[in-house]
Every structure is written in structure tokens, then in C-alpha cells.
DORO-541513 format. One record per residue (C-alpha): residue number from 1; chain; z, x, y. Coordinates in steps of 0.5 Angstrom, whole numbers, padded with zeros to 4 digits. Example, Ala and Ser with C-alpha at 12.3 -4.5 7.8 and 13.67 -1.06 7.14 Angstrom:
DORO-541513
NODE	nr	kette	z	x	y
NODE	1	A	0016	0025	-0009 .
NODE	2	A	0014	0027	-0002 .
//
This chain:
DORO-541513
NODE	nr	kette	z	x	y
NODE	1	A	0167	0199	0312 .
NODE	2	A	0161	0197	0308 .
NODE	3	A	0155	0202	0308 .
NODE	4	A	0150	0197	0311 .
NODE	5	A	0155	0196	0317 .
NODE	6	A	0155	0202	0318 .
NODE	7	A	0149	0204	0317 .
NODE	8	A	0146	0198	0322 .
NODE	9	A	0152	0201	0327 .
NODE	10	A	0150	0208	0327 .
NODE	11	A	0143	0206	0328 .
NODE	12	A	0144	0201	0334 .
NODE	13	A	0148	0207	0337 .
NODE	14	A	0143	0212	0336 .
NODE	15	A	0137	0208	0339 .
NODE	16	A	0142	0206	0346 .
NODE	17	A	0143	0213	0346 .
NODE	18	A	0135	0217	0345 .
NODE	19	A	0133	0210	0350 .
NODE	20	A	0139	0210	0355 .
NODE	21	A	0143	0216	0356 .
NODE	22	A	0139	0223	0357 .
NODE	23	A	0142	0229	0358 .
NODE	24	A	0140	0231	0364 .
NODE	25	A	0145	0227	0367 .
NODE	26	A	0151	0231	0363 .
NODE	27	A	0149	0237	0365 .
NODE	28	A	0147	0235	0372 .
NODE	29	A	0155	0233	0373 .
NODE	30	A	0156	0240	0370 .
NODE	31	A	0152	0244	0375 .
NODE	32	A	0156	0240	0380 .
NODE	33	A	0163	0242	0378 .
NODE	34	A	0160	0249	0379 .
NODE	35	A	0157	0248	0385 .
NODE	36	A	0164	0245	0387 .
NODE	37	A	0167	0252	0384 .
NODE	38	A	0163	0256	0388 .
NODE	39	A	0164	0252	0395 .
NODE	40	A	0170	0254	0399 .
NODE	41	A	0177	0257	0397 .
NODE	42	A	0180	0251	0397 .
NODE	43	A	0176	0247	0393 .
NODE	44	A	0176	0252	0389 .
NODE	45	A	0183	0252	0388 .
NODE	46	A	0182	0244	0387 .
NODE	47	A	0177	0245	0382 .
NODE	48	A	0182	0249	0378 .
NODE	49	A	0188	0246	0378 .
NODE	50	A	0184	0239	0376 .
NODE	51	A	0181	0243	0370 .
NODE	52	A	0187	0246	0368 .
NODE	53	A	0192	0240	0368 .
NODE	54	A	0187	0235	0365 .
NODE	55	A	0185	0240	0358 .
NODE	56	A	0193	0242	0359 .
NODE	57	A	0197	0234	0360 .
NODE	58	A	0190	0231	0357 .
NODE	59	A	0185	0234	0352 .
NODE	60	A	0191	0237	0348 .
NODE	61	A	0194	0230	0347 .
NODE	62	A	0188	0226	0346 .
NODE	63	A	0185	0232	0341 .
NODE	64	A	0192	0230	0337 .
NODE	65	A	0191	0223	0338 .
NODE	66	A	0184	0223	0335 .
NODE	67	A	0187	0227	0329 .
NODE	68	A	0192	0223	0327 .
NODE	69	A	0188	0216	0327 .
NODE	70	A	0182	0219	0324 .
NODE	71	A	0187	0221	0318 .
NODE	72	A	0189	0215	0318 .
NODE	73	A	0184	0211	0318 .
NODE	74	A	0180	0216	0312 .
NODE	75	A	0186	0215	0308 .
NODE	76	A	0186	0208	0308 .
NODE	77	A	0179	0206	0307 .
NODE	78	A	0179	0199	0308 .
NODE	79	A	0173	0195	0309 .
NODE	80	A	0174	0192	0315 .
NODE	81	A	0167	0188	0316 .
NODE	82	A	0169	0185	0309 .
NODE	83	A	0176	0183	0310 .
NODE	84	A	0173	0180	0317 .
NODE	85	A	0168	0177	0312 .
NODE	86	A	0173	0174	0307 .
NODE	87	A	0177	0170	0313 .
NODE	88	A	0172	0165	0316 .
NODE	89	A	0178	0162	0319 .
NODE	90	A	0181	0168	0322 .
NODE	91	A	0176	0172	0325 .
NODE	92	A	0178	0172	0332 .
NODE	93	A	0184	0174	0330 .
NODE	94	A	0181	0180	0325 .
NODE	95	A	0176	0181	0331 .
NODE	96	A	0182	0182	0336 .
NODE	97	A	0187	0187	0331 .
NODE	98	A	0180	0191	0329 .
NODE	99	A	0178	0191	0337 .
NODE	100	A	0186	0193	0340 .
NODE	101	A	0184	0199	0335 .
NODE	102	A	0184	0205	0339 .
NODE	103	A	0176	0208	0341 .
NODE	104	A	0170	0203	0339 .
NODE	105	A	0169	0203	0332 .
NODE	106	A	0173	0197	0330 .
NODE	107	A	0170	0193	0335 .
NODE	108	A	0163	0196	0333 .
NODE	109	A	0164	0194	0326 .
NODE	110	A	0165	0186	0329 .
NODE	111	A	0160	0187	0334 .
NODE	112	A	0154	0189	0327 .
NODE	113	A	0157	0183	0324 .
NODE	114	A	0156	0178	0329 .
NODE	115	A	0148	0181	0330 .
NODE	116	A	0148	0180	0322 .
NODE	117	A	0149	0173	0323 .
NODE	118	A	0156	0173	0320 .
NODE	119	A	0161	0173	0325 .
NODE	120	A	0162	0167	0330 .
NODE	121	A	0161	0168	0338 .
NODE	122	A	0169	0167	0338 .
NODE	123	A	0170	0173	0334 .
NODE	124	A	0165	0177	0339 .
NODE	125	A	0169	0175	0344 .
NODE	126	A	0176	0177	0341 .
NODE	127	A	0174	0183	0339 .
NODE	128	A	0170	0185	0346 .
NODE	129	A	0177	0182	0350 .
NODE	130	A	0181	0186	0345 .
NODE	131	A	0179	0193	0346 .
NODE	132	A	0180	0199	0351 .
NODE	133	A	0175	0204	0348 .
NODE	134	A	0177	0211	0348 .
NODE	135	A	0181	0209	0354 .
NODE	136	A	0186	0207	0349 .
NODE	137	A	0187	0215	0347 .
NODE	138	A	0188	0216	0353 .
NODE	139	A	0193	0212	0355 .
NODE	140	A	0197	0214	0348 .
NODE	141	A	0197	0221	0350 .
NODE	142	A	0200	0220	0357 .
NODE	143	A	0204	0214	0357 .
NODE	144	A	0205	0211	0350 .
NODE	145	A	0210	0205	0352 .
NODE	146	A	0204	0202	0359 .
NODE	147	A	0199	0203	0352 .
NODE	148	A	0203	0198	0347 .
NODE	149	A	0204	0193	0353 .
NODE	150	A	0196	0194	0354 .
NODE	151	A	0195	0193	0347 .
NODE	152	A	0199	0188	0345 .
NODE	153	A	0197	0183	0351 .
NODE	154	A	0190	0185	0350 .
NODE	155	A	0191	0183	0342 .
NODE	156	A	0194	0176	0344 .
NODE	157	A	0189	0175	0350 .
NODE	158	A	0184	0177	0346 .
NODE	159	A	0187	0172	0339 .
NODE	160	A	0187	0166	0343 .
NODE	161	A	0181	0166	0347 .
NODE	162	A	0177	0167	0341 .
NODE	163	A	0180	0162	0337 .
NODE	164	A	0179	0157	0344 .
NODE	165	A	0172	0159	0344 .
NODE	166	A	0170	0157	0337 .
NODE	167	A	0174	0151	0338 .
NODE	168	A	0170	0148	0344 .
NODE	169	A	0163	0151	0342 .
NODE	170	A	0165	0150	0334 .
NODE	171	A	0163	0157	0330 .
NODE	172	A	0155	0157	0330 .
NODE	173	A	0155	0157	0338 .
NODE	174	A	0150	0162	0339 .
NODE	175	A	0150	0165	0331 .
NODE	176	A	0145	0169	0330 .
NODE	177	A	0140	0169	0324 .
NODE	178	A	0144	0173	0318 .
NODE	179	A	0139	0180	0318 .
NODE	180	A	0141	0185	0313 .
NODE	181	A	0138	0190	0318 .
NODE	182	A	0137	0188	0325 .
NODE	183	A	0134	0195	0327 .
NODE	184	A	0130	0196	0320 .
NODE	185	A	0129	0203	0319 .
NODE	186	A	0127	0204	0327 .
NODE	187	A	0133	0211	0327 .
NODE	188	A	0137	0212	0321 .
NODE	189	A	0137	0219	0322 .
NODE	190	A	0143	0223	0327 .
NODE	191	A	0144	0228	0330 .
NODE	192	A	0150	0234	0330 .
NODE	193	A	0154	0233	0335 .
NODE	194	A	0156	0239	0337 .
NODE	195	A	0152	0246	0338 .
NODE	196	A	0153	0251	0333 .
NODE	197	A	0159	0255	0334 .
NODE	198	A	0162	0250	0339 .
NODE	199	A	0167	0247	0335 .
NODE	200	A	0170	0253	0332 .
NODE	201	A	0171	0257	0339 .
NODE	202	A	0174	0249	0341 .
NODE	203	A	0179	0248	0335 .
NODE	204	A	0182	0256	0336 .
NODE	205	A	0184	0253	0344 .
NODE	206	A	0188	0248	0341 .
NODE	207	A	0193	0250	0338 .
NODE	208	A	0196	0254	0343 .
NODE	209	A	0193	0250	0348 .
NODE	210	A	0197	0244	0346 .
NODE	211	A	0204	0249	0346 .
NODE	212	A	0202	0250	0354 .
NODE	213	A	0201	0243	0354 .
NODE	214	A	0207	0241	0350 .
NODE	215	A	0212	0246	0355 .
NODE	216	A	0209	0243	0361 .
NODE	217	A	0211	0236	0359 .
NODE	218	A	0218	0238	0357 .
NODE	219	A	0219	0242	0364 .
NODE	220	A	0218	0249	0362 .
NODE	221	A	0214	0254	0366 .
NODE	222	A	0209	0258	0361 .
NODE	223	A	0207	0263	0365 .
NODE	224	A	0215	0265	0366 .
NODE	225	A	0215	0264	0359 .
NODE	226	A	0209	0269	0357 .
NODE	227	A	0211	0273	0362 .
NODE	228	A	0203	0272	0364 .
NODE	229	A	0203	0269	0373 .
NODE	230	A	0197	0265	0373 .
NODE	231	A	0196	0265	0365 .
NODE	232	A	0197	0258	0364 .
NODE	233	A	0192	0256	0370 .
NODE	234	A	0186	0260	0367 .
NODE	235	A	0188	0258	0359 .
NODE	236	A	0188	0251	0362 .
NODE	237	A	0181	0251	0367 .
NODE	238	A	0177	0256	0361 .
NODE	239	A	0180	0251	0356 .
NODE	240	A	0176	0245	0360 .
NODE	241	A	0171	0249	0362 .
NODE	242	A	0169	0251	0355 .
NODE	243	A	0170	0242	0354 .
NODE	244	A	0165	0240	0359 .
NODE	245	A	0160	0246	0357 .
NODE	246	A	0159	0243	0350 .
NODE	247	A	0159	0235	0353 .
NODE	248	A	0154	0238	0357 .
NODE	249	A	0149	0241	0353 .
NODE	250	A	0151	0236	0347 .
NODE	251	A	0147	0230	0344 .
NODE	252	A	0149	0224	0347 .
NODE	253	A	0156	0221	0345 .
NODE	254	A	0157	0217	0339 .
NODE	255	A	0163	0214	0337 .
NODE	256	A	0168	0212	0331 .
NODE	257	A	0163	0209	0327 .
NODE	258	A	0157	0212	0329 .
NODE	259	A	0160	0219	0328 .
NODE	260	A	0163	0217	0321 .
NODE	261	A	0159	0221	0318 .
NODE	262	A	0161	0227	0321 .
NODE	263	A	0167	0231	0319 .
NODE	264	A	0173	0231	0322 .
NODE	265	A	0173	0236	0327 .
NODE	266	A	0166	0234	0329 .
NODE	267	A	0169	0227	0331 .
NODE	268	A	0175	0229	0335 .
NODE	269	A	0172	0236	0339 .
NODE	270	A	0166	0231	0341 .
NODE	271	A	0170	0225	0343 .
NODE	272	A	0176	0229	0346 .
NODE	273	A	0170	0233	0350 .
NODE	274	A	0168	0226	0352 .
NODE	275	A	0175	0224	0354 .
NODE	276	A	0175	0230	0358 .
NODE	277	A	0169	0230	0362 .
NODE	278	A	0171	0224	0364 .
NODE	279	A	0178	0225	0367 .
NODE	280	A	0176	0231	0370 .
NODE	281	A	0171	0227	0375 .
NODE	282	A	0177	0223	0376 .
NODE	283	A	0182	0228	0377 .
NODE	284	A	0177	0231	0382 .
NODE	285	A	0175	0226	0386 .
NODE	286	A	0182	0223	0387 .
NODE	287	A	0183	0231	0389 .
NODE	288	A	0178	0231	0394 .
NODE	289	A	0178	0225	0397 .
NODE	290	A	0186	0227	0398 .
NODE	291	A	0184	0233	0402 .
NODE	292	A	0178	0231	0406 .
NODE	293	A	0182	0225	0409 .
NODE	294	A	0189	0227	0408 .
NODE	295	A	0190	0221	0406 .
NODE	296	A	0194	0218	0399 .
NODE	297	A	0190	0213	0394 .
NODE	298	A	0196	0211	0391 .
NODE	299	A	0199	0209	0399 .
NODE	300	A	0192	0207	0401 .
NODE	301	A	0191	0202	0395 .
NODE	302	A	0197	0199	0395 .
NODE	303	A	0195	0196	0402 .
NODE	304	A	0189	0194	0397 .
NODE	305	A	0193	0191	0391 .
NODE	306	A	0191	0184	0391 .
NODE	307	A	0185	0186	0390 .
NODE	308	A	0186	0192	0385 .
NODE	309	A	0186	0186	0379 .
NODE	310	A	0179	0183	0381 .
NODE	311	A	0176	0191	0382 .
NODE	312	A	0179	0192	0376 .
NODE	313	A	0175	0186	0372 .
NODE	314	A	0168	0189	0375 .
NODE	315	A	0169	0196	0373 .
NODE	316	A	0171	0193	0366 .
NODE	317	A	0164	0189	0367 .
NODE	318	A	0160	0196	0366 .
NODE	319	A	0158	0198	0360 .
NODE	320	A	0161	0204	0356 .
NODE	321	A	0167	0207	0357 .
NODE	322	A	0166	0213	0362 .
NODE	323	A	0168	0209	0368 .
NODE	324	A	0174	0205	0364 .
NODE	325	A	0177	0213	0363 .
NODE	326	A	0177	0213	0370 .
NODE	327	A	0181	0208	0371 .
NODE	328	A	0187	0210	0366 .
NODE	329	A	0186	0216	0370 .
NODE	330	A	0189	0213	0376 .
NODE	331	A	0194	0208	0373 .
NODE	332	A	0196	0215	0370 .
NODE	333	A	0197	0218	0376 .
NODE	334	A	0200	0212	0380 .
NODE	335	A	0194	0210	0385 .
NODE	336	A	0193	0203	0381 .
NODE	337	A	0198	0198	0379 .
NODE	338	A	0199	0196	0371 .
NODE	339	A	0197	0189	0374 .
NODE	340	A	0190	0192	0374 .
NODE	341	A	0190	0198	0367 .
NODE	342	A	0191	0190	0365 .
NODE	343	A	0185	0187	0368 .
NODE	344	A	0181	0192	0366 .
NODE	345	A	0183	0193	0359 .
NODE	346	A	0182	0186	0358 .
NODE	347	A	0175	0186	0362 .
NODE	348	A	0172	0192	0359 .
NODE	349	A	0169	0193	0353 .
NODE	350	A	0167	0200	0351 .
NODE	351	A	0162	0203	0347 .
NODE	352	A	0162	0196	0343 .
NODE	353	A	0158	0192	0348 .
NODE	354	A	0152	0197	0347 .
NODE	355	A	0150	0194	0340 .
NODE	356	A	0150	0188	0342 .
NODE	357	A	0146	0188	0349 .
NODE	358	A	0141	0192	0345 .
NODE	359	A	0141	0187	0340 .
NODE	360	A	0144	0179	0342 .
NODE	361	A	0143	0181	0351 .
NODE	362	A	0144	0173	0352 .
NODE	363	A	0151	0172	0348 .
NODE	364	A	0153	0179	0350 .
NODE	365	A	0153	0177	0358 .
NODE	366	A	0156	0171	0357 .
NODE	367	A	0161	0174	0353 .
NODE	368	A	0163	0180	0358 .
NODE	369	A	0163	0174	0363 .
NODE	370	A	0168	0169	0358 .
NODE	371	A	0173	0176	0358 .
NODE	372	A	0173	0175	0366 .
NODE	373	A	0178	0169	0364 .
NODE	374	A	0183	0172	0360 .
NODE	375	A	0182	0179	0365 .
NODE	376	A	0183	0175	0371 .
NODE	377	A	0189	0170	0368 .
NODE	378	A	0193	0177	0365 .
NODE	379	A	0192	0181	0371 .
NODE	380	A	0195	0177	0377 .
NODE	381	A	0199	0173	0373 .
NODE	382	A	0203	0180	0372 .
NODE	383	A	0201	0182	0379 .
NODE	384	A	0205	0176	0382 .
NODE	385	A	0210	0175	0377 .
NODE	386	A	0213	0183	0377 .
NODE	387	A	0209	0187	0382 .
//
């Protein structure tokens, strides 16, 4: 990625999140956790256990995930803004496989571009339908064979729409005044992520963190294994716990790109805290709402489900990728139909859409409302035909 680009990105990312994401909010959430904790026996218990199985099936996963992608991606060091650049033609097809990667870096670098004035409003729309955010890693982890069919049809809707749109409009619709900076010198400097020491006493959970995980997963029971009852539990919930703490007193979250410029441990102990924040506020919710109703979501939305695509699109529609996690949390955990994972996954657009209400809001609304399309064709048209 070139260096203007990604020095445009971080300080698009850096601004959004000084303006618009206080940390407050973090540790608001946080305190709740503990009052929850603290509440009653039973919703303690509940607490627990949604902590525990989201850091032992869930964190572990992702944090392996991350590696692996974020190695990759170091050792190839492709210049993607300049691949895109270099195919004028193809740019919503180069914009939609930078979009299908997972996280938001890919669709950040497209989203830079088409604010620099170098890539067409098809393309922003291709990338912007293609991506899933940081929803992808978790998809990934949990359920491999939904994320390849999420991501693959999310590429060819993603392909196909931008390349109608550039045909219908023509490739200056919308193109913005090429800018080599668009934000000048207004915040070039970052910030560490992680609070000193954090990330240290994180990665030493880990390990043994992902054996626990990977002895669940193949139906083995760890606690009779160590020898230890309840080990697991407690392993599970302090390992989430010690996740929520650093995300709450953390600096704001910065993805893929902007976060390049940390070291790999930083990156992933960051964004797998972010993750994690977010699954455990769905595993939780779910949980409650179960046992204050005494009713399954999953029973209770299948009565919904024609509306569950079109709920999906509107929860794509809100920035950022927090709410996005929340319902691949639910599809993961049978309360939603794949019909509406697509939807939403089309409809979302992840932390990329950040940069571009910042810097083009016009063509960022009209281009969040234009992934409406596709969403809403790909989701009930899986719905009617296979659910």
C-alpha cells in the first residue's frame, strides 16, 4: 500500500475516532458487565459462561485467524492501491477482492482512493458491498464453510453491482477533485493501542487459551483432562475479562490499515479485544433475554423470518463494525437464517464507511443506499429459494 495512502487512512481513522468514539462508552459497558456480575447468582452464572465460551470458542480463534492473515499480508507486501490504480478498467473488480478481504484495511485503501480522486464511484460501491469487517474473522474461525459462501457471493454481488454502476453513470459520476492529502497535516500522529503491559499478559493467555479452545471444539472435556473442576469456566471468563479491560481502557480502535504501523501483537491483541467486547454483549443478551422470557430467539425468529433479511440490510446500514458482529454472533448461534448473515454482510460496510462519511458524506449515503440492491436481491432470493 503506498505511503500516502496509508498515511491518508490512519489520519482519516484517527480523526473519526478523537470526534466520534469516546472512551467512555467502552468503559460504560464494562461497568455494566459488572454490575451484571454482581446482580444475582443466576445472572452470574450467565455472565460467566457467556464469557468464558465466547474468549474459549471465540477469542482464541480469531487471535489465530489475525496471525495468519496479518503474516500474510506482511510477507506479500503488495501495493494494492497501485494494483487498483494501474487497472482503470477493473476497478470494481480490484475493489470488490480488496473489499472480500477480511477486516477493513483492503476497503479502507479503495475508500482513500476514491477520496484522492483516483478511483471511480463503482468502485467504492463494490468494495463497500464486498466487505464484511471484522465480521469475517469471526465467521472464519467459527464456521468456515457459511464464510466462504458469504464471501465468495458477496465478491460476484459486489463485482457486478460496481461494474453496472460505472456503466449507468460512466466513471466520473460523482469523482472527487484528486487531493493527495484530503486531510493535510490536521492528525498524522497515532496513538499505542494497548496500555503498557497489557499486551504481554494477553498473549501469555493464549496459548493455553487456544489448547482449552481446541479440546472443546473436538468434544473433549478439559476440566476432566487437568484434573481441575471448573477450571475451564474460570480460565475462559478471566481470559475475557482480562480482553474487555484492555478494550475498555484502551484508545479507540483502529483497523488493519490504520493499525499498520503497530507491531503484530499490538494489531492482533487489539482488534481480537474488539472482537471479543462485541460477542460477549451478544452472547449475553441472547442469554438474558432467554432466561428473563424463557423463550428461544432462535423459535421466536423464525416466526419473524421473512423479515429477518430486511432487519439484517438496516443493522448493515450503521456504521462500524461492532453491530455487524452481533449478528454473526446470532447466525452462529442458530437464532438467524444464512438468508439474513447475507443480507447483512452485503449491506454492511465496516469501518470503511468511516473515512468516507468524513470526507465525501454525499456519495457515502448514496452508496450505502445503492448496497441495499444487491443485499436485498442476495438475501431473499437465498431465502425463497433454499429456506
Amino acid at each position: 500500500m503506498t505511503a500516502l495512502a496509508l498515511r491518508s487512512a490512519r489520519s482519516i481513522q484517527a480523526l473519526w475516532a478523537e470526534r466520534f468514539a469516546p472512551n467512555g462508552r467502552k468503559l460504560l459497558i464494562a461497568l455494566l458487565l459488572v454490575a451484571l456480575f454482581g446482580s444475582s447468582p443466576d445472572i452470574r452464572g450467565l455472565v460467566m459462561q457467556a464469557m468464558a465460551d465466547a474468549y474459549l470458542q471465540v477469542t482464541v480463534f480469531v487471535a489465530v485467524t489475525l496471525a495468519i492473515f496479518y503474516s500474510v499480508e506482511r510477507g506479500l507486501n503488495i501495493n494494492l492501491g497501485e494494483v487498483m490504480a494501474r487497472n482503470v478498467r477493473w476497478q470494481p473488480a480490484v475493489a470488490a477482492l480488496l473489499g472480500a478481504l477480511p477486516g477493513c484495511g483492503g476497503a479502507i485503501v479503495v475508500v482513500t482512493q476514491y477520496t484522492r480522486g483516483y478511483a471511480s464511484f463503482g468502485a467504492l460501491i463494490s468494495v463497500l458491498v464486498s466487505t464484511m469487517g471484522d465480521a469475517a474473522f469471526l465467521l472464519i474461525a467459527r464456521d468456515p464453510e457459511s464464510a466462504l459462501i458469504v464471501v465468495s457471493i458477496s465478491l460476484v454481488a459486489g463485482t457486478i453491482t460496481g461494474m453496472i454502476v460505472d456503466r449507468l453513470h460512466g466513471r466520473d459520476f460523482m469523482r472527487m477533485k484528486m487531493d493527495a492529502d484530503p486531510l493535510g497535516a490536521a492528525c498524522r500522529t497515532g496513538r499505542g493501542l494497548l496500555p503498557p503491559g497489557g499486551k504481554v499478559l494477553w498473549l501469555s493467555l493464549l496459548f493455553p487459551g487456544t489448547i482449552l479452545g481446541a479440546m472443546i471444539a473436538f468434544q473433549a472435556d478439559p476440566d476432566a483432562v487437568i484434573g481441575i473442576p471448573g477450571f475451564t469456566l474460570w480460565f475462559g471468563f478471566a481470559g475475557a475479562a482480562l480482553s474487555i479491560l484492555l478494550w475498555a481502557i484502551s484508545a479507540n480502535h483502529v483497523n488493519a490499515l490504520a493499525g499498520q504501523h503497530e507491531d503484530m501483537g499490538t494489531r492482533i491483541t487489539a482488534d481480537t479485544n474488539f472482537v471479543t467486547a462485541w460477542v460477549v454483549m451478544a452472547f449475553l443478551t441472547y442469554e438474558i433475554f432467554v432466561y428473563a422470557l424463557g423463550v428461544d430467539i432462535g423459535t421466536l425468529f423464525h416466526a419473524w423470518a421473512p423479515v429477518l433479511p430486511l432487519a439484517a440490510i438496516l443493522i448493515g446500514f450503521i456504521p462500524g463494525c461492532g453491530p455487524q458482529i452481533v449478528v454473526t454472533t446470532l447466525y452462529l448461534a442458530g437464532a438467524i437464517p444464512l438468508s439474513a448473515q447475507l443480507a447483512n454482510g452485503i449491506a454492511n460496510d465496516g469501518d470503511a464507511l468511516f473515512p468516507a462519511i468524513a470526507l465525501a458524506p454525499r456519495a457515502a449515503i448514496l452508496a450505502t443506499l445503492y448496497s441495499a440492491i444487491p443485499a436485498g436481491i442476495v438475501g431473499y432470493g437465498w431465502f425463497f429459494l433454499f429456506e
